[in-house]
Each structure stands twice: as structure tokens, then as C-alpha cells.
C-alpha positions in Angstrom: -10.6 12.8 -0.1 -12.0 10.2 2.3 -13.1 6.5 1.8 -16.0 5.0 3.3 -15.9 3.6 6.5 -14.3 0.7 6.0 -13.8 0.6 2.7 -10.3 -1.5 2.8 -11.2 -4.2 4.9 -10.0 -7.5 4.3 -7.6 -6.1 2.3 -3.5 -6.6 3.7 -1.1 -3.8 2.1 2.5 -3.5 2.1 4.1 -0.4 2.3 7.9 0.4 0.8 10.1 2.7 -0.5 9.8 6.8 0.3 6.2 8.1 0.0 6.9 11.7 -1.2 3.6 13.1 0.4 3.0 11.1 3.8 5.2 9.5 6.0 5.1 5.9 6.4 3.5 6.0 9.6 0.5 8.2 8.7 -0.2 5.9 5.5 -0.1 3.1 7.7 -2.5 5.0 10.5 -5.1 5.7 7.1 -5.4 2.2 5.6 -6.1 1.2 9.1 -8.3 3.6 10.2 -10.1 2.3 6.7 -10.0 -1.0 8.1 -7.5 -2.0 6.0 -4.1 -4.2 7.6 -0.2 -3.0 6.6 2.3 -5.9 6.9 6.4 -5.7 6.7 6.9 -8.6 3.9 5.2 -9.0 0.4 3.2 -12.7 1.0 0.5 -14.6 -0.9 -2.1 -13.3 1.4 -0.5 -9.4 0.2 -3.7 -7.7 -1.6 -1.8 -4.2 -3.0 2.1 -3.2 -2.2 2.4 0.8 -2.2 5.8 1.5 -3.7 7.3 5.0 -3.3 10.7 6.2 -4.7 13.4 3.9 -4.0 11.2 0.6 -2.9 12.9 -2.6 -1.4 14.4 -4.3 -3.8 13.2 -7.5 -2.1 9.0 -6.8 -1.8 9.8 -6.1 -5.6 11.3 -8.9 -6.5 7.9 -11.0 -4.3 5.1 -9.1 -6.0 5.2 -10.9 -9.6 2.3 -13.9 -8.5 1.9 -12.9 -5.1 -0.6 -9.8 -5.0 -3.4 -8.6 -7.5 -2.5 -5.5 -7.9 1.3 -3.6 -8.1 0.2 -0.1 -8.4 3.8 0.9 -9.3 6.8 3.6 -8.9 4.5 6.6 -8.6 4.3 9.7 -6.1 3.8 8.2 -2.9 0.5 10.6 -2.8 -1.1 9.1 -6.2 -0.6 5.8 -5.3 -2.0 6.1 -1.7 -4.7 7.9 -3.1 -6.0 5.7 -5.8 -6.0 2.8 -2.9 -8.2 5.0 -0.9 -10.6 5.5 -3.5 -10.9 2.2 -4.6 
């Protein structure tokens, strides 16, 4: 599956937890190459977190009225996936 060029820009994600299907690295080097940005910390200006198994108990605790979209404790390759096609 592949996203438009472009297709995530403007749009800041936050990575955490264990992605079952990608390492961390090669879901950041995809919502970039989509000309999306991946940050370390959950902020106001986070737009979706990507939470595999195990997330940081911190980012969790940040998301509730900081990011429009928590797409939640699912396989790290349905999450990353749904982002993609959005």
C-alpha cells in the first residue's frame, strides 16, 4: 500500500511502544518519506501517536486533549497502515 506523495504533511506523529510489523526506525523513515514529522514526546502540536504493544506509559498518559486522533493498542502494522491511508 502506498500514500500519495505527500499525503502526511503538516501532520507531527509520535511513535511508542513495540510495532509488531516494522521497526521503529522504518516507520519513522515512511511517515517522513510521506512528508509527515515523528517527534519523541506527545505535545499540543502531536496530530496522531502510533501505539504498539507495551507503549510509554507517559505519551499515554499526554494524549487525552492533546492530539486528535489516539488510534490505539493495535498491531503495530494496522495502525501504521490506517495512518498511511488516511
Amino acid at each position: 500500500m502506498q500514500g500519495a506523495d505527500n499525503c502526511l504533511e503538516g501532520l507531527t506523529f509520535v511513535i511508542t511502544g513495540v510495532l509488531d510489523s516494522f521497526e521503529r526506525d522504518e516507520a519513522k523513515t515512511a511517515i517522513e518519506r510521506y512528508g509527515g514529522k515523528v517527534t519523541g514526546n506527545v505535545s499540543k502540536k502531536t496530530d496522531y501517536v502510533v501505539a504498539g504493544r507495551d507503549p510509554g506509559q507517559s505519551k499515554i498518559t499526554k494524549v487525552t486533549g492533546c492530539v486528535l486522533c489516539y488510534l490505539g493498542l493495535i498491531s503495530g502494522l494496522i495502525c501504521f497502515l490506517f495512518i498511511i491511508s488516511m
